[in-house]
N, C-alpha and C positions, 0 to 999 in steps of 0.2 A: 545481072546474070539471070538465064533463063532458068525452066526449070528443070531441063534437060541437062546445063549444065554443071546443075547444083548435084544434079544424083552422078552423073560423071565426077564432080567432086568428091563427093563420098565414097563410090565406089573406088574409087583411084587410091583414097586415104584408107581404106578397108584395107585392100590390095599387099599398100606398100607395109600397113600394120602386119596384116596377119604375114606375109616375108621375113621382118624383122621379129616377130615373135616366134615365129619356127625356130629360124634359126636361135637366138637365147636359149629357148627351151631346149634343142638340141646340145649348145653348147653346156647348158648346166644339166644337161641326162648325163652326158662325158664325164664331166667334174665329177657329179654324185657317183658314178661308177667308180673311178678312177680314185676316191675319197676311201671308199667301202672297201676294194681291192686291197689299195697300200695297209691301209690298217688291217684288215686281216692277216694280209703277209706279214708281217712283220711283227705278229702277236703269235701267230704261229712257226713261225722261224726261230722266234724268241725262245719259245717252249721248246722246240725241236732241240736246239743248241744247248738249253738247261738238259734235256733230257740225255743229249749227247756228252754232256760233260759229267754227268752222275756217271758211264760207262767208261769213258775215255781219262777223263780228269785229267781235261788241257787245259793250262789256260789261255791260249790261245780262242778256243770256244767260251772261256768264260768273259773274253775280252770282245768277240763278235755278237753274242748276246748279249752282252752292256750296249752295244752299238745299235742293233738291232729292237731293243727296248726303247732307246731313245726316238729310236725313229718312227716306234708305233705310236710315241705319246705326241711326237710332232702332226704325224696323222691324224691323230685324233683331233689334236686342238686345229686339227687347218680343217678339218669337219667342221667342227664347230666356229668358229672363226668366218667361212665361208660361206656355210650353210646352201651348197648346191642344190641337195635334195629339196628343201622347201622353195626353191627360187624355179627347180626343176616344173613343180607342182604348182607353180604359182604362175607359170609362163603357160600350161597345160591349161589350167581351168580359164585364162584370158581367150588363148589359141583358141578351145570350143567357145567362149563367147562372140568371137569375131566370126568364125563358121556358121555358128548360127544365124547369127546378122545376116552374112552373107547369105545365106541357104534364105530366109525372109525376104528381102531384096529382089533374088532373082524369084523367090515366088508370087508374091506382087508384082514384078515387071511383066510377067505370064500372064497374071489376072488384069492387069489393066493395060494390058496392050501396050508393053513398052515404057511407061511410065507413071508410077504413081502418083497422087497429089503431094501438091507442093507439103502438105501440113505432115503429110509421112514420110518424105524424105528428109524435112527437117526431126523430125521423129527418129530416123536413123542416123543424123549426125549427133542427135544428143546421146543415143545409146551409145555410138562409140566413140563421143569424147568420155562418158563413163565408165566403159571398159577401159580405156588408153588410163582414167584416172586412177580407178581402182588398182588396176596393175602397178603405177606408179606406187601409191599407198601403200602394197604391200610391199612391195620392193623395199621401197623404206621402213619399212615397220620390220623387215628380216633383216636389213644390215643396221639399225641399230641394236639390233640383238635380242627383237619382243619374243 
């Protein structure tokens, strides 16, 4: 394989990374959102319906607040259990390191006229088999729970 199509190799594998790492990262902005929200509602609902039951004293309210309590403390452990936010932040700082790669890449391909030496494209497959590793690493170090 030439050398032309060694940085088309990379470049390709950049490509498909940083796609797949957008969207993750998209996907777990959602979750982290969607994490934050339910548990607030439902802590503030909670209180709402305490509040409403000191006036009203149903219990029909004291029975939807039981309900409601339970399900901010299922939120909370599915925070914690899932931990979007940190997977969010964790897909983020890969994302800029693949950008960056990239944004190098095409600036070298400018300065050398279409192609850089062979010894820097292999240079740029190492960085981003390190990125692709790092990202894994953390992944795993957030769902074992570090």
């Amino acid at each position: 394989m030439g050398d032309i199509e060694l940085l088309q190799q990379v470049e390709a594998h950049l490509d498909r990374g940083i796609k797949n790492v957008r969207g993750s990262r998209d996907f777990y902005r959602r979750g982290s959102r969607l994490q934050t929200i339910s548990a607030a509602v439902f802590s503030a609902a909670t209180a709402l319906l305490i509040g409403l039951n000191e006036i009203y004293d149903l219990p029909i309210l004291v029975a939807i607040s039981m309900v409601t309590a339970g399900l901010a403390t299922i939120a909370a452990a599915w925070t914690s259990w899932f931990a979007f936010r940190k997977l969010w932040i964790n897909n983020t700082v890969a994302l800029q390191s693949l950008y960056a790669l990239r944004d190098r890449i095409d600036y070298d391909k400018a300065r050398d006229n279409g192609q850089p030496a062979l010894e820097i494209v292999e240079a740029y497959r190492d960085q981003l088999d390190a990125i692709f590793a790092s990202l894994n690493s953390s992944w795993v170090r957030i769902r074992e729970g570090d």
